[in-house]
N, C-alpha and C positions, 0 to 999 in steps of 0.2 A: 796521221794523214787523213783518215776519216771526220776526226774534228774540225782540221784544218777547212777540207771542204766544205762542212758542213755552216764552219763558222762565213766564207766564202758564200755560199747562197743565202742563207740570213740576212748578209749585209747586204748584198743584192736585194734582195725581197725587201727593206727594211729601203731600200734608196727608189726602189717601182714605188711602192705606198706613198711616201713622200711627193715622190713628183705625178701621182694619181692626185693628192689632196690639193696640191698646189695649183694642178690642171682645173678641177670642179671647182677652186675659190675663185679661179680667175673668171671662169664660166658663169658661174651665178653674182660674179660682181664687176665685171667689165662686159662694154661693150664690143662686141665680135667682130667690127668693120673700125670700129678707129682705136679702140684699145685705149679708150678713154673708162671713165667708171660710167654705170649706169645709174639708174634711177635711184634705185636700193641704195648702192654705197654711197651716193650723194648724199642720199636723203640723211643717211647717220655721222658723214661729216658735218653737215649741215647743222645737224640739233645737236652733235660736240661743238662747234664753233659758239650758236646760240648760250650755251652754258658760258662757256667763257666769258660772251660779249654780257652777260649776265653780272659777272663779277667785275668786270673793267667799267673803264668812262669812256671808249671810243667804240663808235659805231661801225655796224655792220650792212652789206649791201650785197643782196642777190641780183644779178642781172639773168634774164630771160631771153632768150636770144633765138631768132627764128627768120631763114631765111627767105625772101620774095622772088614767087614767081617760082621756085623748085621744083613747083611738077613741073614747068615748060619744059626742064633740059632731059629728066625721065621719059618723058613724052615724044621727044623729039631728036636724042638721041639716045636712048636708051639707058637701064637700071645701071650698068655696069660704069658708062660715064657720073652719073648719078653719084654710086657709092665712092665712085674716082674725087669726085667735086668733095662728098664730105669729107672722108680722110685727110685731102688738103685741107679744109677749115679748120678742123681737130689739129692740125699739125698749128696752122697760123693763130689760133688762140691760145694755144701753150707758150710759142715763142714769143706770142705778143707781152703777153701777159709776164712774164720770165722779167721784161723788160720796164711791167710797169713796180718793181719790190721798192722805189721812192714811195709811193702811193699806199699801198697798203703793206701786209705783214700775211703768210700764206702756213697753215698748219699740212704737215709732211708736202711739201711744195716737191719735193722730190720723185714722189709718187704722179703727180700732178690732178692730186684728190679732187683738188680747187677748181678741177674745169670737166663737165660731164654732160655725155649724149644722151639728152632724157627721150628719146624718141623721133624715128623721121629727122627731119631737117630743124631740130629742136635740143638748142646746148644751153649751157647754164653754167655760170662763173659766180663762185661768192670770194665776196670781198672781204676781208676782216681786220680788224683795230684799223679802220681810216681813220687818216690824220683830222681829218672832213668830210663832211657830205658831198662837198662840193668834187671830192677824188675820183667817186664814181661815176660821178658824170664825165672826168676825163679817161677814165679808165674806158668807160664805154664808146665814144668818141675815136680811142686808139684802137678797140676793137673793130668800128666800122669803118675806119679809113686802110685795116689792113687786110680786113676779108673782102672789101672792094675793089684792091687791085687786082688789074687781070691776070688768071691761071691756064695756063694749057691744059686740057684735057682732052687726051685722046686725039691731039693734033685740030684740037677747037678752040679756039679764044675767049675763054666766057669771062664775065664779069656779073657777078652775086652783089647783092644788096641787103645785109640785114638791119631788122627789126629788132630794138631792143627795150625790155621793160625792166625798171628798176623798181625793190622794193627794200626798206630799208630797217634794220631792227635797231633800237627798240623801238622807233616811230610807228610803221604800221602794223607790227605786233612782235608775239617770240616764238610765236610754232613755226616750225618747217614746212608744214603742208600750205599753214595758210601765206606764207611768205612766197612760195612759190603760186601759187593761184592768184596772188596780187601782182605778183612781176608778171604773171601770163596776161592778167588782165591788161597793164599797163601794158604789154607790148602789141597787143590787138589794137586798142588806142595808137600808138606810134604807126602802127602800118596805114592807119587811116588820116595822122596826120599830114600838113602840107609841107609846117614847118621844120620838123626835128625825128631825126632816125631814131634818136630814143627819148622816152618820160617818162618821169617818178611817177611812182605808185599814188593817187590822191582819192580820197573815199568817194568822192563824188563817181569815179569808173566802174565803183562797182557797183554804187546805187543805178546809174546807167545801163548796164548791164542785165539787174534783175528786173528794171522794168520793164526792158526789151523782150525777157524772157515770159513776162506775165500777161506784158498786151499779147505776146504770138498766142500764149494757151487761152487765151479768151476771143481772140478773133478763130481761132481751131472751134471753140464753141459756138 
């Protein structure tokens, strides 16, 4: 009898640990407001996918994605609408994306590894074994024609506009970091274009960019 119990809290204790370890992976590897992955677990699906795209013939496409105008509805009616408006995004870029598997081919798509809140009103989608380059540019297209329909929040009618930058491997390189620094860039470019909600990554944006940064520290002199 006394085994019996004993074996009885063990197994308990041995099922708390479990769901202790499980609670701390989720914490340090998802995002706490959409329950998307974060930066971290991005970043090392990312450089697995890169390896892959390393050994295959079809290319790869990070998209950068960042919405306009965000502080206005923080500002105006508060954080709580705010994390309301992201969760729905997170929600519409999974199912978007669920819809675009013609397009490309998704590693544990199930998890929805492939779509992640790096920060603020700042998500990130990679693409892998496109059939084309030309994919991402529809991929991305589908993502702004369905985070622009209008959402209820909080008995509000808003309507979001994002910005998105495309970088694509092997073309503009194979690190993870610098793939996403070139989609950031490209999508700073797109918010400033007239033309197009999103544009590939091109070297010229980030020659642009460092000069920006070098005339500022010399006019500071």
């Amino acid at each position: 009898s006394q085994l019996s119990k004993r074996e009885q809290e063990l197994s308990k204790a041995t099922e708390e640990i479990s769901a202790a370890r499980e609670q701390l992976h989720k914490l340090a590897n998802f995002d706490r407001l959409t329950s998307l992955p974060n930066r971290q677990l991005f970043t090392e699906q990312l450089e697995l996918l890169l390896r892959v795209c390393a050994r295959g013939a079809k290319p790869l496409a990070l998209l950068f994605i960042n919405l306009d105008n965000f502080h206005r509805i923080n500002e105006s009616l508060g954080r709580s609408a705010g994390d309301y408006l992201l969760q729905e995004v997170g929600k519409r870029l999974v199912g978007c994306l669920r819809s675009s598997d013609v397009l490309a081919h998704y590693v544990n798509s199930e998890e929805n590894l492939n779509v992640a809140r790096l920060g603020g009103d700042e998500f990130a989608v990679v693409l892998s074994q496109l059939d084309g380059i030309d994919a991402a540019g529809l991929v991305a297209q589908r993502v702004i024609d369905k985070i622009s329909e209008p959402m209820t929040i909080q008995g509000h009618e808003l309507v979001v506009n994002p910005s998105i930058g495309i970088a694509l491997a092997p073309r503009n390189g194979m690190d993870a970091e610098d793939l996403l620094r070139f989609s950031s860039a490209a999508m700073h470019h797109a918010k400033l274009s007239r033309n197009s909600n999103f544009l590939v990554y091109t070297d010229e944006m980030q020659a642009t960019g460092q000069d920006d940064l070098k005339m500022e520290a010399e006019l500071r002199k």
